[in-house]
N, C-alpha and C positions, 0 to 999 in steps of 0.2 A: 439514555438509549444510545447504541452506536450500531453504528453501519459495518460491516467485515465486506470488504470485496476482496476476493474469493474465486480460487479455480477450483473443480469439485474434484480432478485428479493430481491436485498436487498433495504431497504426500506433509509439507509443513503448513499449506491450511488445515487440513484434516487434524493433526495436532493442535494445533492453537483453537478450532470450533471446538474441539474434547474438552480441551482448555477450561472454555468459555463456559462449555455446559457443567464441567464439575465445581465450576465456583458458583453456577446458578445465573450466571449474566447473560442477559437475553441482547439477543444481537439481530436486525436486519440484516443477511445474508442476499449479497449481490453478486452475481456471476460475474468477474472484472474483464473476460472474453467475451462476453454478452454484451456486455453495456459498463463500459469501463468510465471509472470514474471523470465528473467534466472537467472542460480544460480549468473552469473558473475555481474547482475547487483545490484540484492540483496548483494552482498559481497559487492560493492562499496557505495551500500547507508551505510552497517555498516559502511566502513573505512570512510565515511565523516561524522559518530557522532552520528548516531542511533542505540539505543543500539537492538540489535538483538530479544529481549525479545518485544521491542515494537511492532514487525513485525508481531508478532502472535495473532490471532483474538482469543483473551484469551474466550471470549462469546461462542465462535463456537461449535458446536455438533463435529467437530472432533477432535476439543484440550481437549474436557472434554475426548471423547470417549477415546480416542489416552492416554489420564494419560501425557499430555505431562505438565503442572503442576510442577509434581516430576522429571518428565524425564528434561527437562529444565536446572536442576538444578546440572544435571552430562553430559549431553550431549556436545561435541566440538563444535566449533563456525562453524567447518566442517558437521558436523554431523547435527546442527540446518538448516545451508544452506541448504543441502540436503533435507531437510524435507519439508521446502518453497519452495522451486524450485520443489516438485515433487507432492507437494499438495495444490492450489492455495485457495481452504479452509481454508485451517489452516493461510493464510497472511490476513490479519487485514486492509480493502477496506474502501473506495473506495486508493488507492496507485495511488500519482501521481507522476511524475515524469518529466524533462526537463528543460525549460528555464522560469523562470518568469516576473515579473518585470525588466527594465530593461536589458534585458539579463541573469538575475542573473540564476545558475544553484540551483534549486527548488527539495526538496521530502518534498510532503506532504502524512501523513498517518489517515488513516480516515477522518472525513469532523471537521473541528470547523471555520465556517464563516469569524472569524477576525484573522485567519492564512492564509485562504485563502486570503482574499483582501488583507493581509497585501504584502504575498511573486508572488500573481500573478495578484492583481490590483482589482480595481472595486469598 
């Protein structure tokens, strides 16, 4: 099973849930403005290989607004967590997370199709 956190009007969640539904794979669906993913899990996707920098929805009206850009660039890996975990804007959607193919333990960030089928099948 995997988690999708999820904005309901962005236009590449919406793609990647069609995604999800024409390959049949069922997915908990989380509003990531609502209740954006916690900090404890964001810390574990860095320590299995994604660099922190990826996490942030660099496009977003609140990373331009925010200067987070410059700030990035002195800010603690503490200090970055805290920001995702308390602004689900600022994390870079559709964020999936769980078990994929196989069993295998899966994060995917944003949508690109042939990562998808690759790590969750289809």
């Amino acid at each position: 099973m995997i988690t999708v956190y999820h904005y309901p009007r962005c236009g590449t969640c919406r793609t990647a849930l069609r995604w999800l539904e024409a390959q049949g794979i069922r997915a908990e669906l989380v509003d990531i403005v609502e209740h954006p993913p916690p900090r404890g899990l964001l810390a574990r996707i860095v320590e299995q290989g994604t660099p922190v920098k990826k996490l942030f929805n660099t496009s977003g009206e609140l990373y331009r607004k925010g200067n987070y850009k410059e700030r990035l660039a002195t800010m603690s890996l503490d200090e970055a967590l805290d920001e995702l975990a308390a602004h689900g804007k600022l994390i870079k959607r559709p964020l999936v997370v769980g078990q994929g193919r196989g069993g295998a333990d899966v994060t995917l960030v944003g949508f690109d199709e042939a990562r998808y089928a690759e790590k969750l099948g289809g």
